[in-house]
TIRO-2110 file (N, C-alpha, C; in Angstrom, 1 decimal):
// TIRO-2110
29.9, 56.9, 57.4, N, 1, A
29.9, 55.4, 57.6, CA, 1, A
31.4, 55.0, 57.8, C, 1, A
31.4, 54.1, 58.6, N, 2, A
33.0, 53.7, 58.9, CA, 2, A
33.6, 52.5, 58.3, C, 2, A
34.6, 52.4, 57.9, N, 3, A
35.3, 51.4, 57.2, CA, 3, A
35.2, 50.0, 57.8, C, 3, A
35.3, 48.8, 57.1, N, 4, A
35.3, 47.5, 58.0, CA, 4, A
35.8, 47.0, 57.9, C, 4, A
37.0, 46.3, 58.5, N, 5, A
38.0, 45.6, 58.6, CA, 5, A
37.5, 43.5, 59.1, C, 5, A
38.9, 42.9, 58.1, N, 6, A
38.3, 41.7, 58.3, CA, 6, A
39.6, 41.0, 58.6, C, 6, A
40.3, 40.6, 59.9, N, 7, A
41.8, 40.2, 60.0, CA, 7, A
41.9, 38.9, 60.0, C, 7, A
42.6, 38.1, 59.9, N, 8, A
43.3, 36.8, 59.7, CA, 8, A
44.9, 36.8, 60.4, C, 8, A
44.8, 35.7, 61.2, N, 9, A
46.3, 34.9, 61.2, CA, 9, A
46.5, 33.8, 60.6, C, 9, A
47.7, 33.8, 59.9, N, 10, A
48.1, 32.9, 59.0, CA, 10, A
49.2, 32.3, 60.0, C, 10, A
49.6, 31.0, 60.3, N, 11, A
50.9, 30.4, 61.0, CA, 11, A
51.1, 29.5, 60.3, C, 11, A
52.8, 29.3, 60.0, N, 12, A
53.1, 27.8, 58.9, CA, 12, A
55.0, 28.0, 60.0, C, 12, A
55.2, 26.6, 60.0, N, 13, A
56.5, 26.9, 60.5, CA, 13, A
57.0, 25.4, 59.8, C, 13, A
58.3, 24.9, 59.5, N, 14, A
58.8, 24.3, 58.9, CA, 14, A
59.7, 24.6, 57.8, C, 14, A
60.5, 23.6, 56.9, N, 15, A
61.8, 24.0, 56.4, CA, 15, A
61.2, 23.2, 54.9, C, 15, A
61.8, 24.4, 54.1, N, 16, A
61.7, 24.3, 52.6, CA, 16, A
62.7, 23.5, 52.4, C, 16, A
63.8, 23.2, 52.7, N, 17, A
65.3, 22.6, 52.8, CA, 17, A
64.7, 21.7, 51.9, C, 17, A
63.9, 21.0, 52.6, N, 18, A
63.6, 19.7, 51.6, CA, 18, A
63.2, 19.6, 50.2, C, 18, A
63.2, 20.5, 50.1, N, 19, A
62.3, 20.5, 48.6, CA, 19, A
61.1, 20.6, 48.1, C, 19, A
60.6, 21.0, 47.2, N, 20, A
59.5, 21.8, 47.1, CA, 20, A
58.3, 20.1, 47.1, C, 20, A
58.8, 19.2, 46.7, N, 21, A
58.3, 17.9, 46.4, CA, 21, A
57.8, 17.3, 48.5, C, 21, A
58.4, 17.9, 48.9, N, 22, A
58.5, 17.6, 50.5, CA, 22, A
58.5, 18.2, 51.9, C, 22, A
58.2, 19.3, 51.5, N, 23, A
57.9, 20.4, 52.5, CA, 23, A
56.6, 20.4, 53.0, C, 23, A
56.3, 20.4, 54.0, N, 24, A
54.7, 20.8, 54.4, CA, 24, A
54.0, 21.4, 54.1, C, 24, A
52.9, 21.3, 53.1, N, 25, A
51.9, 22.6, 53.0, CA, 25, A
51.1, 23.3, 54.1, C, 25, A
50.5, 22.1, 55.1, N, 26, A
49.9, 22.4, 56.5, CA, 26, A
50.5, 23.6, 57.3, C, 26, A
49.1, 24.9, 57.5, N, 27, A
49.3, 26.0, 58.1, CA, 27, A
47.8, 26.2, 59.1, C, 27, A
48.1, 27.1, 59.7, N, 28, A
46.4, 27.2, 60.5, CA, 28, A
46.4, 28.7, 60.6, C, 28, A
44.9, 28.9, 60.1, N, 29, A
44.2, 29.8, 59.9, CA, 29, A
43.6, 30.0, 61.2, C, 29, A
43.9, 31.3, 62.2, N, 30, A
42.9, 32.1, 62.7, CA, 30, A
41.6, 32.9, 62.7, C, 30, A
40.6, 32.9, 62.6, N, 31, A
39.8, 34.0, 62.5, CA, 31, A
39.0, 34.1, 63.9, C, 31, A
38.8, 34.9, 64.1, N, 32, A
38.2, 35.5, 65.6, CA, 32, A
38.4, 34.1, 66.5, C, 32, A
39.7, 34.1, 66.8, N, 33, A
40.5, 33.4, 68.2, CA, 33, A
39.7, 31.5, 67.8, C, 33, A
38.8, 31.6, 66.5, N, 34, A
39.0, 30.3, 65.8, CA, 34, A
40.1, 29.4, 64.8, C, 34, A
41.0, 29.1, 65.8, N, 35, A
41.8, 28.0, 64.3, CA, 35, A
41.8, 26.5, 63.5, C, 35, A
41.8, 27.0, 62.6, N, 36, A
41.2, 26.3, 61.1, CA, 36, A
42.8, 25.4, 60.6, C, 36, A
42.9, 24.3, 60.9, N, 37, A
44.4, 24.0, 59.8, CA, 37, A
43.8, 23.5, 58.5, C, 37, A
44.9, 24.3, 57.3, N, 38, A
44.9, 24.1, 56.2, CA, 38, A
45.7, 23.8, 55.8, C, 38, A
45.5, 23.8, 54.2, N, 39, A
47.1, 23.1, 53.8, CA, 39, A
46.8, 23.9, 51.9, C, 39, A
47.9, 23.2, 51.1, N, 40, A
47.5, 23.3, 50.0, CA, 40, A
46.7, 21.9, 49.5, C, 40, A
46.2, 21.9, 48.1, N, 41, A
45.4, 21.5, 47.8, CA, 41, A
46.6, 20.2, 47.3, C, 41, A
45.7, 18.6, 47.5, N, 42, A
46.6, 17.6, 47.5, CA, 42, A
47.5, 17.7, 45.7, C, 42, A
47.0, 17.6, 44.6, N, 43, A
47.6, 18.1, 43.6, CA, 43, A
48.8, 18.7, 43.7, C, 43, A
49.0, 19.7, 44.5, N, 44, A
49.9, 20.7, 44.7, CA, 44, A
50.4, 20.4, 46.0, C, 44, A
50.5, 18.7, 46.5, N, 45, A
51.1, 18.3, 47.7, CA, 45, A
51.0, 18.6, 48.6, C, 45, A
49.7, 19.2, 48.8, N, 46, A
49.1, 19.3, 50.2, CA, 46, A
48.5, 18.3, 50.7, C, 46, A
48.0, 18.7, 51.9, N, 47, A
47.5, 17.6, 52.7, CA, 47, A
45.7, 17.4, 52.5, C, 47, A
45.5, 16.2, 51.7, N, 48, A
44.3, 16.1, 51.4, CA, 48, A
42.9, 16.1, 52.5, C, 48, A
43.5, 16.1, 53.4, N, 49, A
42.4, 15.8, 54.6, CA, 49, A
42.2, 17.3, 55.5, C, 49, A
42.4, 18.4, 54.7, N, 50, A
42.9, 19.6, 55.5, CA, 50, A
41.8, 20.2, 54.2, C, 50, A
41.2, 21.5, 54.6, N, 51, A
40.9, 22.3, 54.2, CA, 51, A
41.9, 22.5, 53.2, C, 51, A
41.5, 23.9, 51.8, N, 52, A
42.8, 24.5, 51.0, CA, 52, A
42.2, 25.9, 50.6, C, 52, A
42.7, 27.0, 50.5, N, 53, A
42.4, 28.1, 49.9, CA, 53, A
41.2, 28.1, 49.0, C, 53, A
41.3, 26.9, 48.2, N, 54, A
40.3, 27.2, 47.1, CA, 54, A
39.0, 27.0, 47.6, C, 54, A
39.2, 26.1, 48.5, N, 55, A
38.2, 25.6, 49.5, CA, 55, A
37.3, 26.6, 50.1, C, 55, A
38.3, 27.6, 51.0, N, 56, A
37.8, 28.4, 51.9, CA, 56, A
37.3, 29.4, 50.8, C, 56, A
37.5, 30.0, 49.6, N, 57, A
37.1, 30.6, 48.7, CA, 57, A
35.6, 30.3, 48.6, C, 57, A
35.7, 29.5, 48.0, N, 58, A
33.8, 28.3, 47.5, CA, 58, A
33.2, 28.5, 48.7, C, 58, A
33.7, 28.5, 49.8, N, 59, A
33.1, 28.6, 51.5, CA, 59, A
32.6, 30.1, 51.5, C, 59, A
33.5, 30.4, 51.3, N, 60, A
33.4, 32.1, 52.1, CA, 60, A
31.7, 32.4, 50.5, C, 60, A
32.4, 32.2, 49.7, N, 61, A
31.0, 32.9, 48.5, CA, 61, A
29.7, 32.0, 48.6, C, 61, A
29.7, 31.0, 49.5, N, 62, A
28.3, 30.2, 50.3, CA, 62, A
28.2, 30.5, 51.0, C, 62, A
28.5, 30.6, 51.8, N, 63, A
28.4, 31.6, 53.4, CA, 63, A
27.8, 32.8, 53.3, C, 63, A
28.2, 33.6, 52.7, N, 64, A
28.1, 35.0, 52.1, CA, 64, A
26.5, 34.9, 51.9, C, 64, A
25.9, 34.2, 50.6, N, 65, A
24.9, 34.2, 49.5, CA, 65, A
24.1, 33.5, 51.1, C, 65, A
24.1, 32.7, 51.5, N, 66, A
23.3, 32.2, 52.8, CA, 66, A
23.1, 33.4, 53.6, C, 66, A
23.9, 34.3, 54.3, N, 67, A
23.8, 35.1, 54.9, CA, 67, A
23.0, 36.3, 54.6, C, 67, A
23.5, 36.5, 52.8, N, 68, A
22.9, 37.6, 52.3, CA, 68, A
20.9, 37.1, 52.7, C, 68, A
20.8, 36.0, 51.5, N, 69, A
19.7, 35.4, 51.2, CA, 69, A
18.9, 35.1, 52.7, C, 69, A
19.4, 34.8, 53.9, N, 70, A
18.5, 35.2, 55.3, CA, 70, A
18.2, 36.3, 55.5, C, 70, A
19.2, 37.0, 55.5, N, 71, A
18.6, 38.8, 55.5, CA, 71, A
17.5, 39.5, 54.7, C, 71, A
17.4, 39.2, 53.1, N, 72, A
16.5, 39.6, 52.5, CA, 72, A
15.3, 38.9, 52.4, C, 72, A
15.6, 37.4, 52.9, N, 73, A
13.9, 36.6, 53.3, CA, 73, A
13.5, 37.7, 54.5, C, 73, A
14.2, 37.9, 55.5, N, 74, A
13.9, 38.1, 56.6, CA, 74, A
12.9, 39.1, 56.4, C, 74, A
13.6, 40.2, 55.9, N, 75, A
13.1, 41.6, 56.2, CA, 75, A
11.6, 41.3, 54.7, C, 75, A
11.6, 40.3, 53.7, N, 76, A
10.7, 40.3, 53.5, CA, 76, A
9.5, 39.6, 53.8, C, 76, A
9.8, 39.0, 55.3, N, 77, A
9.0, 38.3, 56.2, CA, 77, A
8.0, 37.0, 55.6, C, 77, A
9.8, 36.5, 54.7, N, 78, A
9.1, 35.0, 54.7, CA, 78, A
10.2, 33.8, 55.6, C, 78, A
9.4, 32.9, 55.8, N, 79, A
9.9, 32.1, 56.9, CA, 79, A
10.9, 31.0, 56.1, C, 79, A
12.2, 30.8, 56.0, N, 80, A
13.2, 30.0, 55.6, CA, 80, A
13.0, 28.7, 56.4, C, 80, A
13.1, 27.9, 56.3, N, 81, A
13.1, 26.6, 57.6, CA, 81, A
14.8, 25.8, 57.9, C, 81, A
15.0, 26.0, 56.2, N, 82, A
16.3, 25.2, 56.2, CA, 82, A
17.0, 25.7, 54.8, C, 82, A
18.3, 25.6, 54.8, N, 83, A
18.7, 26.1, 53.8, CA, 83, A
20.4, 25.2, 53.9, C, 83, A
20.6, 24.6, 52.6, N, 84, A
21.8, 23.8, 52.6, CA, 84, A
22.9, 24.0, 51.2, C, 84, A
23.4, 23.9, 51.1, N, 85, A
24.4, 24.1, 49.7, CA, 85, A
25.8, 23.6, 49.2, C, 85, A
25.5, 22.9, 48.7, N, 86, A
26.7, 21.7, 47.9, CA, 86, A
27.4, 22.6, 46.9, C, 86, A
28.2, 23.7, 47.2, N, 87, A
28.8, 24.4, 46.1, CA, 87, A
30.1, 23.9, 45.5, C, 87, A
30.4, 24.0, 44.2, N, 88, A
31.5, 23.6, 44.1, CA, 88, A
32.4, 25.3, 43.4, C, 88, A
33.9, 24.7, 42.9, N, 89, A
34.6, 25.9, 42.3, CA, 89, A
35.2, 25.1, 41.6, C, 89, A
35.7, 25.6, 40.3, N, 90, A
36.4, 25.3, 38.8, CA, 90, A
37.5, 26.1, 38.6, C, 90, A
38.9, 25.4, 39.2, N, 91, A
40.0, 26.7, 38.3, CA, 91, A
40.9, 25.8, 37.5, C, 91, A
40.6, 26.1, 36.2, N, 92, A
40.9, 25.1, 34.8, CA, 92, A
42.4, 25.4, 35.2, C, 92, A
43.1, 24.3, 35.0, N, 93, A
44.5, 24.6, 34.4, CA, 93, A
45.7, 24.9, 33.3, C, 93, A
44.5, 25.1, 32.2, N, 94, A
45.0, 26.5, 31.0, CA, 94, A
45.1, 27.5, 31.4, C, 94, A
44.7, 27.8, 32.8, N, 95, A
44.6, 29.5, 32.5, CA, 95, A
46.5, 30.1, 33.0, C, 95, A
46.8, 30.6, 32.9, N, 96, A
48.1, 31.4, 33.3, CA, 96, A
47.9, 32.6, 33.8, C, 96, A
48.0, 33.2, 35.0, N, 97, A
48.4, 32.3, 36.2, CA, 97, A
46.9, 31.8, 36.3, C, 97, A
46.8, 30.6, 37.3, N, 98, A
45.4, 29.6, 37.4, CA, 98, A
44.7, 30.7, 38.6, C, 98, A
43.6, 30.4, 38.2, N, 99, A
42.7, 31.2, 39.2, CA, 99, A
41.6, 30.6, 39.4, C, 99, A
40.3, 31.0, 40.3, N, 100, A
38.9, 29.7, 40.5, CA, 100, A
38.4, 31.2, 39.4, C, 100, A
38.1, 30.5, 38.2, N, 101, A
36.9, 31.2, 37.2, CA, 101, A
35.8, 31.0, 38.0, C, 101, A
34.8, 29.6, 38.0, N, 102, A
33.9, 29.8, 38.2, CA, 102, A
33.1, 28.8, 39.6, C, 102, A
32.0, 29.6, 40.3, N, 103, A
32.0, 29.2, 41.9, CA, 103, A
30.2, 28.9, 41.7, C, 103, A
30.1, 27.4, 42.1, N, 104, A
28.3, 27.5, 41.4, CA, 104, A
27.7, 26.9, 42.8, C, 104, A
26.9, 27.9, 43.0, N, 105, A
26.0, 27.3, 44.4, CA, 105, A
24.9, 26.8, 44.3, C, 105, A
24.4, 26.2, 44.7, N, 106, A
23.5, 25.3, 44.4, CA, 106, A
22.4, 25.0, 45.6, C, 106, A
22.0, 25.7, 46.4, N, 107, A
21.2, 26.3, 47.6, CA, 107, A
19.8, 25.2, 47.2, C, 107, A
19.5, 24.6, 48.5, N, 108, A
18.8, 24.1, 48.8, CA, 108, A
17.7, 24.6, 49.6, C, 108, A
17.0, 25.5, 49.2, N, 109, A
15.7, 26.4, 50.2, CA, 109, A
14.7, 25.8, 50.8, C, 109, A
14.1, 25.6, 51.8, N, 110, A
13.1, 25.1, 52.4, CA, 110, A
12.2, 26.1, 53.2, C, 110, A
11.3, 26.9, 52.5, N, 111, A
10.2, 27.3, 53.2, CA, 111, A
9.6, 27.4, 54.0, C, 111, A
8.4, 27.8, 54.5, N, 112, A
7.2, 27.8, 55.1, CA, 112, A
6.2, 28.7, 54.5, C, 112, A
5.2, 28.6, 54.5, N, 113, A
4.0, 29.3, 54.3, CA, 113, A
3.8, 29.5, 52.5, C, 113, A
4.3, 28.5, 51.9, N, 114, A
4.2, 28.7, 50.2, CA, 114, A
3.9, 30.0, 49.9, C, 114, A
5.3, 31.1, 50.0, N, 115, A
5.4, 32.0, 49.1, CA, 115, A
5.7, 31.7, 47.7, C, 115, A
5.0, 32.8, 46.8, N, 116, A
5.7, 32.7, 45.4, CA, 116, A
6.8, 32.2, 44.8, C, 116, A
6.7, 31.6, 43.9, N, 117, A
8.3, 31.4, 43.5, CA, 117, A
8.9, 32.1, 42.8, C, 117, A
8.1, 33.0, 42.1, N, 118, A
9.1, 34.4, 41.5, CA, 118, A
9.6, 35.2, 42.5, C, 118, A
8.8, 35.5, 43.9, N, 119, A
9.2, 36.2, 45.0, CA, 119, A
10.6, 36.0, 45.3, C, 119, A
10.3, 34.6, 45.5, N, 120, A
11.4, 33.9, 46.1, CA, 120, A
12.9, 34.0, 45.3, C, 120, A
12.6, 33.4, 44.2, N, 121, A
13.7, 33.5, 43.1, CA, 121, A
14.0, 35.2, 43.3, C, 121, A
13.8, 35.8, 43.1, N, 122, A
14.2, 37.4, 42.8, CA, 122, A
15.0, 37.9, 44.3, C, 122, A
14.0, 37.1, 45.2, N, 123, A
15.0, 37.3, 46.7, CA, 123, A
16.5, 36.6, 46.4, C, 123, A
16.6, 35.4, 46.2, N, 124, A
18.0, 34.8, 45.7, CA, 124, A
18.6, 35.6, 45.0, C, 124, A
17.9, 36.4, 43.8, N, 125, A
19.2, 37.3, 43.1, CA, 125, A
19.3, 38.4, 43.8, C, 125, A
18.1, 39.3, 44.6, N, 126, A
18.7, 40.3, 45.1, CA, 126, A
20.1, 40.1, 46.9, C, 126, A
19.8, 38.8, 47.0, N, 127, A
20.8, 38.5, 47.9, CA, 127, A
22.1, 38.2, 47.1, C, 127, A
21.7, 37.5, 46.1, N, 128, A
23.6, 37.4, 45.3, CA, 128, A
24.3, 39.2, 45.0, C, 128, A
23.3, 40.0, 44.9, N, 129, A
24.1, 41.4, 44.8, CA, 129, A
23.9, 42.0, 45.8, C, 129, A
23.5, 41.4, 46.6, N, 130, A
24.0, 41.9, 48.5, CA, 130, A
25.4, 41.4, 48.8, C, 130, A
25.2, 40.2, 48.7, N, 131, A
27.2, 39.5, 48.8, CA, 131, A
28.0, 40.1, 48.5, C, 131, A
28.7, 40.6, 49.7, N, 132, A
30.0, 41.1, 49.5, CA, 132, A
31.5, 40.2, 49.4, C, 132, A
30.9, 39.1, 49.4, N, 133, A
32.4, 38.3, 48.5, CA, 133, A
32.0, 38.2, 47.3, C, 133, A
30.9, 38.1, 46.4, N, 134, A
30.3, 37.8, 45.6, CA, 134, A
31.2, 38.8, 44.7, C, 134, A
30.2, 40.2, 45.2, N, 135, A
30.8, 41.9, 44.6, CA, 135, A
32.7, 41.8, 45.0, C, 135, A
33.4, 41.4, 45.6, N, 136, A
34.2, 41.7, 45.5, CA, 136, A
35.3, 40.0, 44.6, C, 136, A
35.0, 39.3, 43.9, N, 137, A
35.5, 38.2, 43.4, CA, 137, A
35.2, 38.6, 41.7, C, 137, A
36.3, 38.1, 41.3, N, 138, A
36.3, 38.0, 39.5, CA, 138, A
35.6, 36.8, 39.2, C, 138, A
36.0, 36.3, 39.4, N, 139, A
35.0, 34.5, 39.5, CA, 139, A
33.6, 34.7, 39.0, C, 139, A
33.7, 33.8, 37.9, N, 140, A
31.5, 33.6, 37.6, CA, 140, A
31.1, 33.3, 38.8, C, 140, A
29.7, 33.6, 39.3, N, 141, A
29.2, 32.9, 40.2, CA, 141, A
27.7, 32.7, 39.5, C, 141, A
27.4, 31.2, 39.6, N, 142, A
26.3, 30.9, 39.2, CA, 142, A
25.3, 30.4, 40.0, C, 142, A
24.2, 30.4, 39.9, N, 143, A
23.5, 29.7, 41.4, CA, 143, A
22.2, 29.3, 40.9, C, 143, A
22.3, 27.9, 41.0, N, 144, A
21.2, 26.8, 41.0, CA, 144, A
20.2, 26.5, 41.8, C, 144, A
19.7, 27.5, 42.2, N, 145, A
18.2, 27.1, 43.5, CA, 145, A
17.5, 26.1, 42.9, C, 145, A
17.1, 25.2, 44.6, N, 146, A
16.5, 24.2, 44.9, CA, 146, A
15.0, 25.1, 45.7, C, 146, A
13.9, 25.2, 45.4, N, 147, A
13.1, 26.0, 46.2, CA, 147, A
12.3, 24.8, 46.6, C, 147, A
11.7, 24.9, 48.0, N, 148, A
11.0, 23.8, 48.4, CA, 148, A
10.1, 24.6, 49.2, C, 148, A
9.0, 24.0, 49.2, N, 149, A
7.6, 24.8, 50.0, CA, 149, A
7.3, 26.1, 49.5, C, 149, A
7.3, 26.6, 48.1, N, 150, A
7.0, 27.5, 46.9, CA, 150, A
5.7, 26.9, 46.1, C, 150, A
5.1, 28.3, 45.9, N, 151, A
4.1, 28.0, 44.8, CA, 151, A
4.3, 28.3, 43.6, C, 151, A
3.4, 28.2, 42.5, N, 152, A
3.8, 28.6, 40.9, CA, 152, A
5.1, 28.0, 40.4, C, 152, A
END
């Protein structure tokens, strides 16, 4: 089995000169010949109207858990219709150095054909240990399903 590679361009151009109070945080993110401008998070004097790291974090471990969670409805050949997710992330500012502790998704499932809801639920956890940002993050990840068109 072959290894898998995941690359990124990072571009930031601008002058610290000014001071850390006044420098630009806005940078733009490449991924596959798509760019993303970000910044840091407004707190930290970034630009609030810009994506921020912690952002694309909470993103990438929804993304993932959606991606996982279609794959394992799929191949258990139940019909998803719609699936939405208001996730948020928490990185307290006691901690030294600060990090996102905890990343809670909150998946909004929508059905067809009223499968089980234990089915279904056990599909969501076996998709959370399919996630490979999931598996690869220190971060709690907690996940709050919304199941809709479920029986029991």
């Amino acid at each position: 089995m072959s290894d898998h590679g995941f690359a990124t361009s990072l571009r930031w151009s601008g002058s610290t000169t000014v001071g850390y109070d006044a420098y630009s945080r806005v940078h733009e993110l490449t991924m596959a010949s798509h760019v993303v401008s970000a910044s840091s998070d407004a707190v930290f004097r970034g630009d609030p109207s810009l994506p921020n790291p912690e952002q694309l974090l909470v993103a990438a471990a929804s993304s993932c858990q959606l991606l996982s969670f279609l794959a394992v409805a799929a191949r258990a050949r139940l019909d998803v219709t719609d699936y939405r997710d208001d996730a948020t992330g928490e990185m307290p500012e006691g901690n030294r150095p600060m990090w996102v502790t905890r990343i809670v998704l909150r998946p909004h499932i929508t059905l067809a054909g009223d499968p089980p809801r234990a089915k279904v639920e056990r599909l969501v956890e076996v998709a959370h240990r399919e996630c490979f940002i999931a598996a690869s993050l220190r971060s709690e990840i907690v996940l709050e399903p919304t199941l809709i068109g479920v029986t029991g």
